[in-house]
KEGURO-544546 format. One line per field, with one value per residue: residue number from 0; z negated, x, y negated of N, C-alpha, C in turn. Coordinates in steps of 0.02 Angstrom, whole numbers, plus 50000, padded with zeros to 5 digits. Layout:
# KEGURO-544546
num	[NUM, ...] .
n.zz	[Z, ...] .
n.xx	[X, ...] .
n.yy	[Y, ...] .
ca.zz	[Z, ...] .
ca.xx	[X, ...] .
ca.yy	[Y, ...] .
c.zz	[Z, ...] .
c.xx	[X, ...] .
c.yy	[Y, ...] .
END
This chain:
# KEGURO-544546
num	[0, 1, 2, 3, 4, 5, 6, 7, 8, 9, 10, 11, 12, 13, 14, 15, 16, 17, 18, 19, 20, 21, 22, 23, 24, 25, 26, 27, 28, 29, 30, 31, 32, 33, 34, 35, 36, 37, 38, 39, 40, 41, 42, 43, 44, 45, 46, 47, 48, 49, 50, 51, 52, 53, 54, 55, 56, 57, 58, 59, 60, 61, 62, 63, 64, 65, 66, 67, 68, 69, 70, 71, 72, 73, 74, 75, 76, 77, 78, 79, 80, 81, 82, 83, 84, 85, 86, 87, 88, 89, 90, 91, 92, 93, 94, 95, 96, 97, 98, 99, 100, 101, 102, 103, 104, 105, 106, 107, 108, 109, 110, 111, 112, 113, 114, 115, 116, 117, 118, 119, 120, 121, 122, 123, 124, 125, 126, 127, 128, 129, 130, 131, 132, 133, 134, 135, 136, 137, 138, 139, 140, 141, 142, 143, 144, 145, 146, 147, 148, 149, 150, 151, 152, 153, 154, 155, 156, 157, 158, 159, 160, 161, 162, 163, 164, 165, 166, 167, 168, 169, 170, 171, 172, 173, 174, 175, 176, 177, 178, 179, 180, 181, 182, 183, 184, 185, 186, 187, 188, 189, 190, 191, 192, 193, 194, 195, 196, 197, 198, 199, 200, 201, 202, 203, 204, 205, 206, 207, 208, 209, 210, 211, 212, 213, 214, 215, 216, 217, 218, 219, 220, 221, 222, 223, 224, 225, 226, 227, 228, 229, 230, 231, 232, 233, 234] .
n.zz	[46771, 46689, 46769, 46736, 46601, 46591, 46667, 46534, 46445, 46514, 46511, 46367, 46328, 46397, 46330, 46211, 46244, 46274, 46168, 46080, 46155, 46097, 45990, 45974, 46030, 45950, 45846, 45870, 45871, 45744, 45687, 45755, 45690, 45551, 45522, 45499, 45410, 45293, 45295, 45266, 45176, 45062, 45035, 44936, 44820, 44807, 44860, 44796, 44679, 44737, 44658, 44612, 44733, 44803, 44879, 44843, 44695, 44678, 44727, 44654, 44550, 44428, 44503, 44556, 44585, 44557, 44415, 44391, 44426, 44366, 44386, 44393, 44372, 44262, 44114, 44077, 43945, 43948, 44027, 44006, 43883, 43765, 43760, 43672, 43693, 43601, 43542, 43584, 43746, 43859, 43987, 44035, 44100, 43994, 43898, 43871, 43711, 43665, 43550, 43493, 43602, 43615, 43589, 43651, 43788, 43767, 43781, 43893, 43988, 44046, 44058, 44152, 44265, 44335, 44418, 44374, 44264, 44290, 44370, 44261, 44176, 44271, 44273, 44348, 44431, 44421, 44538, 44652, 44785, 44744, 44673, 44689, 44790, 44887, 44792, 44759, 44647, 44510, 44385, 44222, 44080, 43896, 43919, 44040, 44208, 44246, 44235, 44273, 44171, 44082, 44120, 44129, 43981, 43849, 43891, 43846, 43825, 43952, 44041, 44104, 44153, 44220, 44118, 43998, 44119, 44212, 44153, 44116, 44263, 44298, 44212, 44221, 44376, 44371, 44332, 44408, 44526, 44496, 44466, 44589, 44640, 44601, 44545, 44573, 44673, 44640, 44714, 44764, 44881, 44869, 44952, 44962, 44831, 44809, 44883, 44821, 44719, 44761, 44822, 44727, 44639, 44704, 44787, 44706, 44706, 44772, 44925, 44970, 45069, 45118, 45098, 44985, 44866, 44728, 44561, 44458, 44316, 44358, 44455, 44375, 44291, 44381, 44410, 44278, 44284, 44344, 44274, 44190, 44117, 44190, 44303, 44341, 44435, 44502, 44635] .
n.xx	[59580, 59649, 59533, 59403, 59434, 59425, 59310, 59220, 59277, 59223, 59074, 59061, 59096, 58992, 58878, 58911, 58890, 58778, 58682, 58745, 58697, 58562, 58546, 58596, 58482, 58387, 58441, 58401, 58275, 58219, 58281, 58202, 58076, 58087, 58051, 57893, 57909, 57938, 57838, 57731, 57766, 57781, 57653, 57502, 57475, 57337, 57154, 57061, 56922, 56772, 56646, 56736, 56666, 56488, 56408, 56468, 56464, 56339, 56273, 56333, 56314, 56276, 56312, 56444, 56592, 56706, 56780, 56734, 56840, 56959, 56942, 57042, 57002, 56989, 56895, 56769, 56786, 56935, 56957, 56883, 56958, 56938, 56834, 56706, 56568, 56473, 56573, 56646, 56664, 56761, 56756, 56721, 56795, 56896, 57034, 57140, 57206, 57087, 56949, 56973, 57025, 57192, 57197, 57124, 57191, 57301, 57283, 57319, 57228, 57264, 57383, 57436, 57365, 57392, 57288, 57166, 57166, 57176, 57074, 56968, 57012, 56953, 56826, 56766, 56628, 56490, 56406, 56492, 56628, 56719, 56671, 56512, 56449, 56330, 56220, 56091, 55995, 55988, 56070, 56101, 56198, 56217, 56266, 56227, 56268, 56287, 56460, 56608, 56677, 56581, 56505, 56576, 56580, 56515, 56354, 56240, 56220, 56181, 56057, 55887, 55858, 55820, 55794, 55887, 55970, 56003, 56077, 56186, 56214, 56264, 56368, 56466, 56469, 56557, 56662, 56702, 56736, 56830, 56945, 56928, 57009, 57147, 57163, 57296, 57267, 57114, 56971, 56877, 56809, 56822, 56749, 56626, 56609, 56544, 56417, 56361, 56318, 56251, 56143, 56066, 56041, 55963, 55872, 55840, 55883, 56051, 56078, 56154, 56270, 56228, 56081, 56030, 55942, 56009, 55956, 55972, 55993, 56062, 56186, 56260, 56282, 56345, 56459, 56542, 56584, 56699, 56793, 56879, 56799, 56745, 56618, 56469, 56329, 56149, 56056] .
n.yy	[44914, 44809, 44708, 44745, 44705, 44569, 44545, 44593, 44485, 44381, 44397, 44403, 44267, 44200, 44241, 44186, 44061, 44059, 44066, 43982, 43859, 43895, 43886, 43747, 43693, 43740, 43686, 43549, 43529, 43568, 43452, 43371, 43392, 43351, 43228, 43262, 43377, 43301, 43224, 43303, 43369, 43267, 43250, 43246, 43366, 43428, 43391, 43261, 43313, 43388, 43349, 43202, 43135, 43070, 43149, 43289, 43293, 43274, 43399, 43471, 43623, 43768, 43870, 43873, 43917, 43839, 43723, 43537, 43418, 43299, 43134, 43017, 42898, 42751, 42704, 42602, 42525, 42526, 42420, 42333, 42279, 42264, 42176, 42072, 42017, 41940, 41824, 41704, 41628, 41710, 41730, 41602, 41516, 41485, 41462, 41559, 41547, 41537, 41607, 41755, 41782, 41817, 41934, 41993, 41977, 42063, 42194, 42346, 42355, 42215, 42190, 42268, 42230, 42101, 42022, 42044, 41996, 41846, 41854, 41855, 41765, 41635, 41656, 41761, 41786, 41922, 41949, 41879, 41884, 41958, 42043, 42094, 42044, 42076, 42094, 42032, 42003, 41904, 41935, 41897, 41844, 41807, 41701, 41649, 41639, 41808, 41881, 41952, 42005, 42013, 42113, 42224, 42260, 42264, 42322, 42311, 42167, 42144, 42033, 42041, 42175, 42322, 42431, 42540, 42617, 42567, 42455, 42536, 42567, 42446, 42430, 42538, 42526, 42410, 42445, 42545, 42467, 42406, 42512, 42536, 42429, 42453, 42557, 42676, 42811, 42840, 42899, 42839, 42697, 42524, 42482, 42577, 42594, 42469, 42489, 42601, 42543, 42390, 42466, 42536, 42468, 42333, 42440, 42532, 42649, 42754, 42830, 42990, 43050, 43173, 43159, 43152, 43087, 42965, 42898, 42769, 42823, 42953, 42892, 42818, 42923, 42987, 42900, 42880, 43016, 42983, 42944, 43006, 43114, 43227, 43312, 43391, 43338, 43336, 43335] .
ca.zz	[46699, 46697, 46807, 46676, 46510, 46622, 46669, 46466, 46429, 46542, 46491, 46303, 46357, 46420, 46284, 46161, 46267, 46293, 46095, 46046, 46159, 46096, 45941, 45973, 46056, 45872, 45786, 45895, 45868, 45675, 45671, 45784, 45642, 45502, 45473, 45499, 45365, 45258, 45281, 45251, 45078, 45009, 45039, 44885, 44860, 44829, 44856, 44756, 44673, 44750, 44606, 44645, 44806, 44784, 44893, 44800, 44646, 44673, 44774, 44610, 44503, 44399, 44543, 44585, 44541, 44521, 44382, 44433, 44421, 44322, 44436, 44376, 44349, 44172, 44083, 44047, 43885, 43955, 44102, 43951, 43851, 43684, 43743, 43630, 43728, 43537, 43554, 43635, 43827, 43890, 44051, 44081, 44117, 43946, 43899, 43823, 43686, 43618, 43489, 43520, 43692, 43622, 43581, 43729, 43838, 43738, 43794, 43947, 44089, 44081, 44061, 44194, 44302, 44341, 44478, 44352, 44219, 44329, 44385, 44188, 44158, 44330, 44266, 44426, 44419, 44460, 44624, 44680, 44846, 44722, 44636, 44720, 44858, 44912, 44741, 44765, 44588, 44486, 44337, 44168, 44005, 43832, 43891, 44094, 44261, 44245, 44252, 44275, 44127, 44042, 44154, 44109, 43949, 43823, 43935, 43817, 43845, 44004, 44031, 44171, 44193, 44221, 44081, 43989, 44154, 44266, 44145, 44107, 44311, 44319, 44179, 44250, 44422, 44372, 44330, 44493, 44555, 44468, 44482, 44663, 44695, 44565, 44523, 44621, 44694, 44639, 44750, 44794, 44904, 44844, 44990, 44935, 44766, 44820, 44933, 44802, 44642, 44770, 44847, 44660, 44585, 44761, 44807, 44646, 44723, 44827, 44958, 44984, 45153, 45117, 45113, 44899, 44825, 44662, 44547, 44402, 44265, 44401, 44474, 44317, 44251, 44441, 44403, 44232, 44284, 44395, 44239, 44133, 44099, 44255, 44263, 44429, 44442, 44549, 44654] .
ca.xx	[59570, 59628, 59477, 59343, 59430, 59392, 59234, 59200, 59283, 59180, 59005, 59069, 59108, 58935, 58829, 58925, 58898, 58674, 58691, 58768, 58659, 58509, 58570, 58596, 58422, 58355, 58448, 58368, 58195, 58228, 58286, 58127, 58009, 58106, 57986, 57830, 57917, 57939, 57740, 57690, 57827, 57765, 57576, 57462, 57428, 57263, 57111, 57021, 56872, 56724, 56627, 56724, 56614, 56416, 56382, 56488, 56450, 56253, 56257, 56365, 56254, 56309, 56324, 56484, 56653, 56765, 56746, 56750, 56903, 56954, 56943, 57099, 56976, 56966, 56820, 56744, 56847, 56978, 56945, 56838, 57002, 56885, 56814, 56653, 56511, 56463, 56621, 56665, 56639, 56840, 56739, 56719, 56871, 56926, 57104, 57170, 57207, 57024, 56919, 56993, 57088, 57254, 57228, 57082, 57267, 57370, 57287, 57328, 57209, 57262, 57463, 57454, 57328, 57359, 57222, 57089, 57182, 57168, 56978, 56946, 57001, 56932, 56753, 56747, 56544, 56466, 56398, 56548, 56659, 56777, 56635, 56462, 56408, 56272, 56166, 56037, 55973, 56027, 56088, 56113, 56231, 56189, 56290, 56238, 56259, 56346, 56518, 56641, 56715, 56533, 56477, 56621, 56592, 56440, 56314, 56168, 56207, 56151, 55998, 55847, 55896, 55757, 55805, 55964, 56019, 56029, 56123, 56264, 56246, 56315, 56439, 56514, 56507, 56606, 56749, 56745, 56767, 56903, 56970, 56953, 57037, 57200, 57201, 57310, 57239, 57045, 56938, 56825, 56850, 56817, 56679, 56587, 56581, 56474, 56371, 56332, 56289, 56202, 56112, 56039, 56013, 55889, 55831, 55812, 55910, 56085, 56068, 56220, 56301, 56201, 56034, 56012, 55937, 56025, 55941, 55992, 56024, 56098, 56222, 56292, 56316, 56410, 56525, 56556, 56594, 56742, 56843, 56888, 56713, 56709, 56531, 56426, 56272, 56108, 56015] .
ca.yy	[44906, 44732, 44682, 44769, 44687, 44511, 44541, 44584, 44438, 44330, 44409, 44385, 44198, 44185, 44274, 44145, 44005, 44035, 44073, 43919, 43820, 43908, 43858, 43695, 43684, 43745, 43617, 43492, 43547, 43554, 43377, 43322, 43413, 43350, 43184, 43308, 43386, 43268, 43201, 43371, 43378, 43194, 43227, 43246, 43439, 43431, 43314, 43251, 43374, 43390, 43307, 43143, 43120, 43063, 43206, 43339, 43295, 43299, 43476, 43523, 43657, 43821, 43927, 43851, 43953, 43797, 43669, 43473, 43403, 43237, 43095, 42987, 42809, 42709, 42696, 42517, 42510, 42500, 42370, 42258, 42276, 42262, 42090, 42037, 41951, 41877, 41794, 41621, 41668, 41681, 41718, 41549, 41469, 41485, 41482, 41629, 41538, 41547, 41641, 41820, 41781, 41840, 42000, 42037, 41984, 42107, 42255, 42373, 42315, 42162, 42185, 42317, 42213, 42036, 41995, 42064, 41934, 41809, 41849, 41839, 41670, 41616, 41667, 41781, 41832, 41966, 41942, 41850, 41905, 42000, 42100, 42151, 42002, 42097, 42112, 41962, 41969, 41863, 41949, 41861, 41872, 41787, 41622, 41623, 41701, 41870, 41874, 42019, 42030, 42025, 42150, 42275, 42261, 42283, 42334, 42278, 42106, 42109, 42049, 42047, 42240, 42383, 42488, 42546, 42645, 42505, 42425, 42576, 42546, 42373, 42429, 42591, 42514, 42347, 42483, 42574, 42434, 42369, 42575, 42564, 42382, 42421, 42633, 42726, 42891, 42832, 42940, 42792, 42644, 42471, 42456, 42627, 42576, 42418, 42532, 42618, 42503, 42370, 42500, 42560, 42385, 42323, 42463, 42578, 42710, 42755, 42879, 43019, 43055, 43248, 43152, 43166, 43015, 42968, 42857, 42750, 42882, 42987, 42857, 42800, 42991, 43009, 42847, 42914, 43057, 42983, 42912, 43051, 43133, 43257, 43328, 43408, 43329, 43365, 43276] .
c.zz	[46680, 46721, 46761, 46617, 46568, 46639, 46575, 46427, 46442, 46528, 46417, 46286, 46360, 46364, 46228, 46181, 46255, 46210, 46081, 46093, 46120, 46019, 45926, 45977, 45989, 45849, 45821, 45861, 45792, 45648, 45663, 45733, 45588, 45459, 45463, 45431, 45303, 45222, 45229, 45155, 45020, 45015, 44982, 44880, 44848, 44842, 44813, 44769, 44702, 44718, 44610, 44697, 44780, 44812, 44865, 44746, 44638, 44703, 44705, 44566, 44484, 44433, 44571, 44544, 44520, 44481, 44416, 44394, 44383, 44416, 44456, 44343, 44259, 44171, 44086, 43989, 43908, 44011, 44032, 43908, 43784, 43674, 43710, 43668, 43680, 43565, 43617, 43696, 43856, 43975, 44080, 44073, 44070, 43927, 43846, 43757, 43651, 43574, 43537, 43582, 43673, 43621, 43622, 43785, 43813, 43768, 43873, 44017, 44097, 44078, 44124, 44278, 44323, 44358, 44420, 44284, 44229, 44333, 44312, 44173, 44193, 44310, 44320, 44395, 44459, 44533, 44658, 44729, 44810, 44684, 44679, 44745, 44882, 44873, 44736, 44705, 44541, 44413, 44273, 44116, 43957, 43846, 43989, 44136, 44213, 44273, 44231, 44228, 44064, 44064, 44135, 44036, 43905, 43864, 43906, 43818, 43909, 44001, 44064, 44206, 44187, 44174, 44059, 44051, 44177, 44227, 44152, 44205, 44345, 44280, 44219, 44322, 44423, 44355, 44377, 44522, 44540, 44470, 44567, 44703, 44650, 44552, 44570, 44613, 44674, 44681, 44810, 44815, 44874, 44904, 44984, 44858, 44770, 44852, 44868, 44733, 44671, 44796, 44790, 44642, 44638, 44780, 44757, 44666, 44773, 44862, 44994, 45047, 45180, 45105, 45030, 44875, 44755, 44632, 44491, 44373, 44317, 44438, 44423, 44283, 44321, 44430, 44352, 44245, 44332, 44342, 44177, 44085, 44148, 44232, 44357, 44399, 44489, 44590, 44623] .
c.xx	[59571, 59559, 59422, 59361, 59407, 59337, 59203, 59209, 59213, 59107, 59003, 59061, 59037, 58881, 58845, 58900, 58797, 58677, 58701, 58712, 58578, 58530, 58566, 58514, 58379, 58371, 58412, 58309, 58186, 58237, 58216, 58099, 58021, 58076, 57926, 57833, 57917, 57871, 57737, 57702, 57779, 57684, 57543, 57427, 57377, 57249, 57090, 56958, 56805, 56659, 56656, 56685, 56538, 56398, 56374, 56446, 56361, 56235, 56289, 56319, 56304, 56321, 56388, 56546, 56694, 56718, 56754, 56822, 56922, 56996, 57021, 57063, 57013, 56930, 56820, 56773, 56902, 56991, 56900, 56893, 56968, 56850, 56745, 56617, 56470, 56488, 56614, 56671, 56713, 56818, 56728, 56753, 56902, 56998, 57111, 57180, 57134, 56996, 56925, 57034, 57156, 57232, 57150, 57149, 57302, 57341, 57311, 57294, 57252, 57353, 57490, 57420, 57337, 57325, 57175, 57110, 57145, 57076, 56933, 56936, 56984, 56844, 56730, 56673, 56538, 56457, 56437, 56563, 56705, 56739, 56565, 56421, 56356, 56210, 56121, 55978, 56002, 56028, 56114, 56145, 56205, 56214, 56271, 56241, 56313, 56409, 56562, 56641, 56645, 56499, 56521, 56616, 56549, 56386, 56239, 56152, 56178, 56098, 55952, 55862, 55822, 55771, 55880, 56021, 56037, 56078, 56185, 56276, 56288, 56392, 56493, 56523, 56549, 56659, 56757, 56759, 56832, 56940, 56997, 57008, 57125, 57214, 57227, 57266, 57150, 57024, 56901, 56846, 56784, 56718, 56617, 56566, 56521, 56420, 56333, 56289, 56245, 56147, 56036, 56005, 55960, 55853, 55799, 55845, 55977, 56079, 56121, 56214, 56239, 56119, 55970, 55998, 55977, 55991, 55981, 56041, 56091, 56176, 56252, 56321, 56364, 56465, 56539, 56601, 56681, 56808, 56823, 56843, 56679, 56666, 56533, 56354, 56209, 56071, 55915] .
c.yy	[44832, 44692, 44700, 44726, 44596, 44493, 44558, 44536, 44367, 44334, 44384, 44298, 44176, 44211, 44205, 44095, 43989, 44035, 44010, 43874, 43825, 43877, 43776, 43647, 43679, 43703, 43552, 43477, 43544, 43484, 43339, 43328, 43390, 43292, 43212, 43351, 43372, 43227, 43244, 43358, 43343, 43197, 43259, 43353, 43450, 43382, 43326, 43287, 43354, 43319, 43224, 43127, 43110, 43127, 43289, 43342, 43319, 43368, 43519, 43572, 43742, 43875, 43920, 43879, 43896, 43741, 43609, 43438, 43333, 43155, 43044, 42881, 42788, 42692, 42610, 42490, 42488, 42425, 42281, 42238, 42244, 42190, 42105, 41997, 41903, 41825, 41711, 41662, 41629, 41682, 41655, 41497, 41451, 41493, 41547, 41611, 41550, 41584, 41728, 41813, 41824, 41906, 42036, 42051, 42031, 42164, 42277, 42342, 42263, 42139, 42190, 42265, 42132, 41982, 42004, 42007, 41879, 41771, 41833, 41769, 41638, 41606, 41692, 41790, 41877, 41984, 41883, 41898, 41950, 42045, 42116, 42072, 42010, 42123, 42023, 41940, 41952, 41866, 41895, 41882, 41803, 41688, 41574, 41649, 41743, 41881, 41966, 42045, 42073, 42088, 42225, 42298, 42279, 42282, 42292, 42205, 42062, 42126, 42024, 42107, 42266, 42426, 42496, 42584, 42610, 42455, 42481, 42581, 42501, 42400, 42468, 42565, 42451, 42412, 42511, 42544, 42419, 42433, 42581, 42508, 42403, 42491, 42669, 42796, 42878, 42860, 42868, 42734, 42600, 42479, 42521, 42610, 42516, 42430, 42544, 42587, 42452, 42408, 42515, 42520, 42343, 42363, 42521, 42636, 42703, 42841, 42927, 43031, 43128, 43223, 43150, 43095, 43032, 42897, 42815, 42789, 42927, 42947, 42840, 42879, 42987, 42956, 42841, 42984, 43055, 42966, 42959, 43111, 43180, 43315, 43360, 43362, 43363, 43325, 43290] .
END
């Protein structure tokens, strides 16, 4: 009898013993996963809608069960912060102090933003290294080359354009740009946005990953459509 409660002891002993390691083994393996976890936790739960994308957006049409989603950009209003191309031209190297300067500086872009400040009173231009390098015509505003700020801003001032689309193209794409170098979560990268606005403005057209020309009109409703204004388009 003795000899049986010993041997139950010793199996009991041993059942506890693979248990607790198996145990232990789990807590290991839980630890390991616990930054995988944590990715997983902190990662964005959706993507961004369809409709952000050139491709999406132009394949979008009424047969489609979900609507398009709001992109997260800012319009050109807000990025022009209510500058006046009448106005004394702060684009060029103007001090803030000047005719309107204070209260173009008081608004949001340029509190929130201080590179795109900066690029203001700098007189960045247009086809500069910080806006679209690869547009080789040589766009004009009322006081000179085209400069960012002018370009963001009343569209009608620019001028040597093909039409009013190609301008709301310079406009709406000077804000994706400035969306893609300064908005968190923006859909679009800085070097897609110049794909697609020099692409438009030399060659009359940008061409989606899905093989859809977009023209003018079409490109400007899709980079509209990225700042607050979500739309499907077609190709």
């Amino acid at each position: 009898m003795e000899q049986n409660d010993n041997q139950d002891s010793s199996r009991r002993q041993e059942g506890l013993g693979t248990h607790g390691h198996n145990r232990r083994r789990l807590s290991r393996a839980m630890l390991g996963a616990t930054p995988l976890l944590m990715t997983l936790h902190a990662s964005p739960l959706k993507a961004a809608g369809a409709n952000c994308m050139p491709s999406g957006w132009a394949s979008g049409n009424v047969s489609r069960h979900d609507g398009p989603q709001d992109c997260g950009g800012h319009s050109p209003d807000y990025w022009s912060g209510g500058y006046d191309p009448t106005h004394a031209s702060l684009s060029r190297n103007v001090s803030a102090q000047g005719r309107g300067g204070g209260q173009l500086f008081n608004s949001a872009s340029f509190h929130s933003h201080p590179e795109w400040r900066l690029a203001v009173e700098s007189g960045v231009l247009f086809d500069s290294n910080y806006g679209f390098p690869g547009v080789s015509r040589g766009f004009q505003e009322e006081e000179g080359d085209l400069t960012m700020i002018g370009a963001v801003s009343a569209s009608v001032f620019v001028l040597d354009v093909q039409g009013a689309a190609e301008r709301e193209v310079i406009r709406y794409g000077t804000a994706a740009l400035l969306n893609a170098k300064y908005t968190n979560g923006y859909p679009l990268s800085e070097r897609l946005v110049r794909d697609i606005v020099t692409d438009t403005l030399e060659h009359g057209y940008y061409e989606t990953d899905g093989g859809d020309r977009l023209y003018p009109e079409q490109v400007y409703r899709f980079l509209e459509n990225t700042m607050g204004l979500p739309s499907w388009g077609s190709a």
